[in-house]
Structures are given as structure tokens and as C-alpha cells.
N, C-alpha and C positions, 0 to 999 in steps of 0.2 A: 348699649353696646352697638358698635358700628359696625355692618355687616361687609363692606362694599370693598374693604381692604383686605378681607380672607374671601370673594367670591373667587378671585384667579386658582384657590388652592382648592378653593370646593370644586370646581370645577373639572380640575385635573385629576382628585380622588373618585369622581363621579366617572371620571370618563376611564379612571382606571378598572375602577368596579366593572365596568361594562366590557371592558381587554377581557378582565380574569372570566367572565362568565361567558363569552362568548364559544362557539364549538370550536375546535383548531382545522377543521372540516372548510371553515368561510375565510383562513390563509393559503391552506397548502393547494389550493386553485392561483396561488399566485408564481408556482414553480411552472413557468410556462417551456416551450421546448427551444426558445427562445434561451433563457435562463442558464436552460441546461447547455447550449453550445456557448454561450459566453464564456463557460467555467470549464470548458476544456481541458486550458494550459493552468487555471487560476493555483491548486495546491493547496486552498482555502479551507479554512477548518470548517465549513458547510460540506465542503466536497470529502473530505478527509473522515471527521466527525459524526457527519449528518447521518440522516438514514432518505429525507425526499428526494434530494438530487438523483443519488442512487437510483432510487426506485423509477423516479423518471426517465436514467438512464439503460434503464432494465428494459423498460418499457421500447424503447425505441431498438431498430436494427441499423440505424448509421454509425455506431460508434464501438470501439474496440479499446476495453478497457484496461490498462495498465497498471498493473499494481507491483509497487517496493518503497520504497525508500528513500533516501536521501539524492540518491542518484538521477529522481526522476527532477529536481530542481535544479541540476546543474549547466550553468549558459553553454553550452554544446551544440552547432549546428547541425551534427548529427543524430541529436535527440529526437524518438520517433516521432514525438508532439508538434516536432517542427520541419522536420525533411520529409514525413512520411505521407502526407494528408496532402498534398501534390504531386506524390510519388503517380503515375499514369495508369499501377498496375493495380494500386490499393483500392481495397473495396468498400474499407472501412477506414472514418478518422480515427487515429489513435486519442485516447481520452485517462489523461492521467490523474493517479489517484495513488498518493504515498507521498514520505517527508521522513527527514532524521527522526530515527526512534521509532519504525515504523515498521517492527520487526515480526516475526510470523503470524503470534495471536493478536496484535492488534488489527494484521489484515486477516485473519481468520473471524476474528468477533464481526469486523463491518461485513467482511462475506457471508457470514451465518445471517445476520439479519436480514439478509436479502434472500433467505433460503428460497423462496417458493419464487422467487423470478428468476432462479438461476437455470432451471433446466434448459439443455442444448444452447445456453449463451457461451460465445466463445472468450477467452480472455486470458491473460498472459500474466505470470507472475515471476517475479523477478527475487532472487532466493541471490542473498548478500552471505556470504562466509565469515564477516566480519559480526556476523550478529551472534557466531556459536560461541559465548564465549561462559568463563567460569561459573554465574552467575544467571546470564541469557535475563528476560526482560528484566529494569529495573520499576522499581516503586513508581522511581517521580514519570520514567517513560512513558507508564500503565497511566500514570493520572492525568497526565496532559494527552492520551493519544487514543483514548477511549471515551466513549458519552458515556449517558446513562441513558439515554434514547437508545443506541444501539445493544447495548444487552437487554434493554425492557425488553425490540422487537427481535433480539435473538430467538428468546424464553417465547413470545407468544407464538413464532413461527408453529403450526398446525401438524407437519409433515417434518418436523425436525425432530428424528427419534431419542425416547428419552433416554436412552442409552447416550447417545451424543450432551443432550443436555447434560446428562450427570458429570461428565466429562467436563464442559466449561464451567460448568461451577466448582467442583473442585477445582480447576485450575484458578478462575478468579479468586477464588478464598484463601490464594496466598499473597494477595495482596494487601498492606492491612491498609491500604485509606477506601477499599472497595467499601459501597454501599450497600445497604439491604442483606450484611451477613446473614440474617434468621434465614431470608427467602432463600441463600443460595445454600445454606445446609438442609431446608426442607427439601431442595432437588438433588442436592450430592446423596439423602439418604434414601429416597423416594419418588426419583421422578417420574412415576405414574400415576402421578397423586400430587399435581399443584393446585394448589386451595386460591393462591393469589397472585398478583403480578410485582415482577422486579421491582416498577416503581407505580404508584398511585395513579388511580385514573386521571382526578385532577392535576397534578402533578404532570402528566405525560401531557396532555393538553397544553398547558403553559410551555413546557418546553418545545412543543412541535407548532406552536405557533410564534414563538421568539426563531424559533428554525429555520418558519419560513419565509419572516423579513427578513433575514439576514442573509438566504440565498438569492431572493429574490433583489435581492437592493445590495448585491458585497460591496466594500468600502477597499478591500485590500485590493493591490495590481498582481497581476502575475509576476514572479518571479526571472518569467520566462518573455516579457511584452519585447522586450530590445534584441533579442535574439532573434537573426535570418539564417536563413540555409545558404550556403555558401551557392549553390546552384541549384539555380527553380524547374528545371527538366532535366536530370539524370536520365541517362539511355540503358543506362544497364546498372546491376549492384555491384561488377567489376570497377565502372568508371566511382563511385561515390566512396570504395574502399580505396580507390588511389589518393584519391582526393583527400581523404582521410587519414591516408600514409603522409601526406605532404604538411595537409594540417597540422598531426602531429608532432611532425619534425622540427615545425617552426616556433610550438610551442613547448618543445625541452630541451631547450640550445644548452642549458645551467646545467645538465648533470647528467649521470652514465644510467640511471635510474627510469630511467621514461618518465619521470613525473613532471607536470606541469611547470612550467617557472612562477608561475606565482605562488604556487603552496610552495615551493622547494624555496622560496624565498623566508618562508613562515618558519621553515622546517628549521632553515639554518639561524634564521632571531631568534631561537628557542634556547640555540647555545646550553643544552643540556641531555644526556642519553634518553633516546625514547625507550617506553618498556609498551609492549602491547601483549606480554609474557600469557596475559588473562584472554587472550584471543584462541580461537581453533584450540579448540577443547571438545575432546571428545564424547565426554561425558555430556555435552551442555542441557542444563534443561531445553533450550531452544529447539531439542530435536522432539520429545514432546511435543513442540507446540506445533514443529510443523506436520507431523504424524498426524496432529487431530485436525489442521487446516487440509491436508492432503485428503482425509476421511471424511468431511465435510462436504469438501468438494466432491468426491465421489459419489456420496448418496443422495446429493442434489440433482446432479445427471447436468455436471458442467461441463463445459469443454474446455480446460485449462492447458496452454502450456506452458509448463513451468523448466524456467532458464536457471540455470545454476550456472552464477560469474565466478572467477578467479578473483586473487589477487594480485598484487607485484611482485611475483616471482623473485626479480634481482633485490626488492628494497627489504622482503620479508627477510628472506638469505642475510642481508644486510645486517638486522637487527636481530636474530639467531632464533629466527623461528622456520627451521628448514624444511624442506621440499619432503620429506616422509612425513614429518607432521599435518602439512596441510594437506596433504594425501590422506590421510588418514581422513579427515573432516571431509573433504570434496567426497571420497566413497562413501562415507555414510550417510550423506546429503543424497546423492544419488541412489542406494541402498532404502532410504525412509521413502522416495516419492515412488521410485520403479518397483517394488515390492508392495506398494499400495495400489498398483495399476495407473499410475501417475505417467502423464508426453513430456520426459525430459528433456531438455536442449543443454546435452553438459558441455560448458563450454571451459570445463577448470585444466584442460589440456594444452592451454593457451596463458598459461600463468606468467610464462617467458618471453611473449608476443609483441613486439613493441606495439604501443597506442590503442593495445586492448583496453586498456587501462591506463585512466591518465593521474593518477596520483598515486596513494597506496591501497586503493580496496575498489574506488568510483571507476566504473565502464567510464571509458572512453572513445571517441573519435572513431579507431575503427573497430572495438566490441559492439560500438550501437551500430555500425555496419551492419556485425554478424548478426546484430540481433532482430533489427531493422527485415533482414532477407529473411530469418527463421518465422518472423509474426506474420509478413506476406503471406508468408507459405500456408500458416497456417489458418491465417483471413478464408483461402480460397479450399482448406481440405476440406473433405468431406468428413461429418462428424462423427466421433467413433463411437465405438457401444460401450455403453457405460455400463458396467457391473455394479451388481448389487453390493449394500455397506459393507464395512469391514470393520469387526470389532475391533479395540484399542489392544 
């Protein structure tokens, strides 16, 4: 037998043998700080997913992290990622972190995993009313917007009490494509007493070493690369909310609505009634989730301010989900963070605002104004006294 035409596959089994055994210790030296300011604006499911990036961004005091949703991808020159980190007054780059489908316990799970670098780090979260809805996370959301790297280093966090832990596990075990069900009912019945880890030592290795090529080297562009700030020295937050008045003007000539012309283009191809019926629901499991990310963050000793946006007032109205309704969900949004000791910035008074909001849920033009001036603010306060946990 001829050996010389299988030596290219011995070779690449040999060299993968050596991948698998190697520690994940001799990659994640490759998440350099380098790395980490490339992936600023990137949205990347390294930055999104991971657990190094993070930790490396924990690690540093230049950057000020931004956590929500879909809203942080949207080409807006007033998006903090891109007006603000030239702003003259900022102390810190804005560094964002969120995407569609990126609603409380997905950014509650990636924040738990960084439990023990969060103490007195400041950082901003951005609370969507469009997420309250009959239902709140779905299956396929959970499965595309969560690791399994991320709840391993939930569970091994040291200083994450098990009371909290019992907490995310039950929540995850309603998930049913969740992994390692056995592990996560040994902690919903017992979390004083884990015997083993989420996922396999092995196992966690491979995954935290595909991790760190993958941050170290992304493939994908930012979302956000082609997007400029309308103007690269603003003198005051008065001149950039004009500016943003004007923006917006230019960009909803189509309709009485303040929405966008290009979604309002989408809205009308649709040529059939919208139903968003299953939105701003009181009930929503969603407020769960954000009760235990608001508790989380509390007994971390973070410094979060969490922004709670509107919607569109005139378009909600429109499609008969009226102004008592979403009142109702905006105070109880307000009600879960400020009753847990939570720095709200409620901005749901502003529902009827033109260019708060540039379509029917996404901050717009001049919401990332107000939001813009509210993160300044609180870049430069001084940090508040964190109280002790609060049970669920």
C-alpha cells in the first residue's frame, strides 16, 4: 500500500490531534487590546456571544459599554459609537454590544458572566418596550443569542450567589433546545451544592480556543464602517439636537408618522394590516428577566444606567395600541428597575416627539441626542453606593 497519497491527511489529523490537546490558555493571549478597539463598532458574535472580548474589555478603563439591541446596528450618525468618541467632553469610547433579538436575559446571561469584573464598571443599557411582549424571549432567539461558553462562565462565577444562580437556571430550563438540562436542575434544586460544570472541561477548552481565533482574526465588517457623523466637533448637545431635528426632517418627507422613508417604503409594499396586538403586554415574562438582570447587576456593585426608550406614539395610536396601554408597560418598566435601586433615564414621555424615534420602536436621530448627553453625564458622575442583593 501506498502511503504518500494519505500523508497530506495524516498530517492534518496529526496536527489536529495537537489543536484538541493543546490548553486554550496558549490562544486567548491572542485577544490583544488591539483586538479589543477594532471590535468597538464590529456587533460580531465574538463581541455579542463571547465571554474574552468582554473580559478584556472589563479589564480596560477606556471604554464605556453599551448594551441593547437592534438599535445599536442602525446607520444613524447620531449613534453613540459614532458621534460620541470625538465628542471633546467624553471620557470614555462608547463600545457597543447588542443586535435583533437581544433582549433582557440574553444581555443579562452575557453580563452574569462577567460577574466578578463588573464591580464600579460603569455602563449603559438600553431597555426596548418592544421586547414586553405575550411570549417575551423566544426558543429560536435563546438559541442563536446565547453560547454555551457564556452560561458555563455564568455557573462558575465564585461570587455569584446561589440564590441568583437558582434563578438562571430555572429561567433557562424553559428553553427546550437548552443544554446540560441534568446540570441546570441540579442548581434550580440545590445551588449550594454543584458537583460539576455547565459544560465539560474539555469541551469548554475547544470552545474558548475556536473563541479566540475568531476574535482575534473576525471575518465580518462592521455594520456601522460607512457611517460618519454629520459634524466632527459639536460645540454644545443643543447644536447636535438641531442638527438632528433637521436630519430628521429630511429623512420623513413620506409620511405624518416620523418614520423613516425607507422603512415607510417597506411598510407600504406590505399592502396588508399590521398586528403588533402581542406587543406591550403587561403581563410579559420579559419583566422577569429584566428583575433578575436589574438584580444581577446590583449585587455585582455595577454602575449601570439603564434608559428606558419609547415608541411611536402617532404609529402605535395608528395601529390601535393606544397611549394607556403603553403607559401601562413604560411604568412597569420603570416600577422593575427603580424599586430594585436601578439609575433610570425614562425617556417614555417622549413617545410623541418627533425624531425620538425614527421608525416604530428604533431611537432615532434626536433620542440618541438625548441619550448621547444622558451617557456623558453619567461617564463623568461620581459612582453611586451600591446596596446590597435583592431577593427575586
Amino acid at each position: 500500500m501506498k502511503l504518500k497519497p494519505y500523508i497530506p491527511i495524516m498530517v492534518s489529523l496529526a496536527l489536529f490531534g495537537v489543536f484538541l490537546l493543546l490548553p486554550a490558555s496558549w490562544f486567548t493571549g491572542l485577544i490583544s487590546n488591539k483586538a479589543v478597539a477594532d471590535q468597538r463598532l464590529s456587533l460580531n458574535e465574538q463581541v455579542l456571544k463571547g465571554t474574552l472580548i468582554q473580559n478584556k474589555l472589563f479589564e480596560s478603563n477606556h471604554y464605556y459599554p453599551i448594551y441593547g439591541s437592534s438599535e445599536l446596528g442602525k446607520d444613524d450618525p447620531f449613534n453613540p459609537g459614532i458621534v460620541m468618541h470625538k465628542h471633546k467632553h467624553v471620557a470614555q469610547k462608547p463600545y457597543l454590544i447588542g443586535t435583533g433579538g437581544s433582549t433582557d436575559l440574553i444581555n443579562a446571561v452575557g453580563l452574569a458572566s462577567q460577574y466578578n469584573n463588573l464591580k464600579g464598571k460603569k455602563l449603559a443599557f438600553i431597555i426596548s418596550p418592544q421586547w414586553f411582549t405575550n411570549r417575551g424571549l423566544t426558543n429560536n432567539n435563546f438559541n442563536a443569542r446565547i453560547s454555551q461558553t457564556q452560561i458555563d462562565k455564568l455557573f462558575e462565577q465564585p461570587h455569584l450567589s446561589p440564590e441568583l444562580k437558582q434563578r438562571y437556571a430555572k429561567r433557562l430550563l424553559h428553553f427546550k433546545n437548552v443544554q446540560n438540562k441534568s446540570f441546570l436542575r441540579q442548581v434550580a434544586k440545590n445551588p449550594d451544592n454543584i458537583s460539576h460544570s455547565y459544560v465539560a472541561p474539555f469541551k469548554e477548552n475547544q470552545l474558548l480556543k475556536i473563541e479566540a481565533i475568531k476574535s482575534a482574526y473576525p471575518l465580518a465588517s462592521s455594520p456601522l464602517e460607512h457611517v460618519k457623523p454629520l459634524n466632527d466637533n459639536y460645540e454644545s448637545w443643543k447644536a447636535m439636537r438641531k442638527d438632528a431635528e433637521v436630519y430628521g426632517g429630511e429623512h420623513t418627507k413620506s409620511n405624518k408618522f416620523g418614520i423613516r422613508d425607507k422603512y415607510w417604503d417597506l411598510i407600504k409594499a406590505r399592502k396588508r394590516k399590521i398586528n403588533r396586538n402581542y406587543e406591550f403586554n403587561k403581563n410579559s415574562p420579559e419583566f422577569t428577566d429584566l428583575a433578575l438582570l436589574v438584580d444581577t447587576m446590583r449585587a455585582a456593585g455595577a454602575d449601570v444606567q439603564y434608559i428606558s426608550i419609547p415608541a411611536n406614539g402617532k404609529w402605535y395610536d395608528h395601529i390601535g395600541i393606544d397611549s394607556e396601554r403603553r403607559q401601562g408597560v413604560y411604568k412597569k418598566i420603570n416600577h422593575t428597575v427603580t424599586s430594585r435601586d436601578g439609575k433610570l433615564y425614562d425617556m417614555t414621555d417622549k413617545d410623541y416627539e418627533p425624531f425620538v424615534i425614527s421608525d416604530a420602536v428604533h431611537i432615532g436621530w434626536k433620542g440618541w441626542v438625548y441619550i448621547n448627553q444622558r451617557i456623558n453625564h453619567h461617564m463623568h458622575e461620581k459612582p453611586q453606593n451600591i446596596k446590597k442583593e435583592r431577593s427575586a
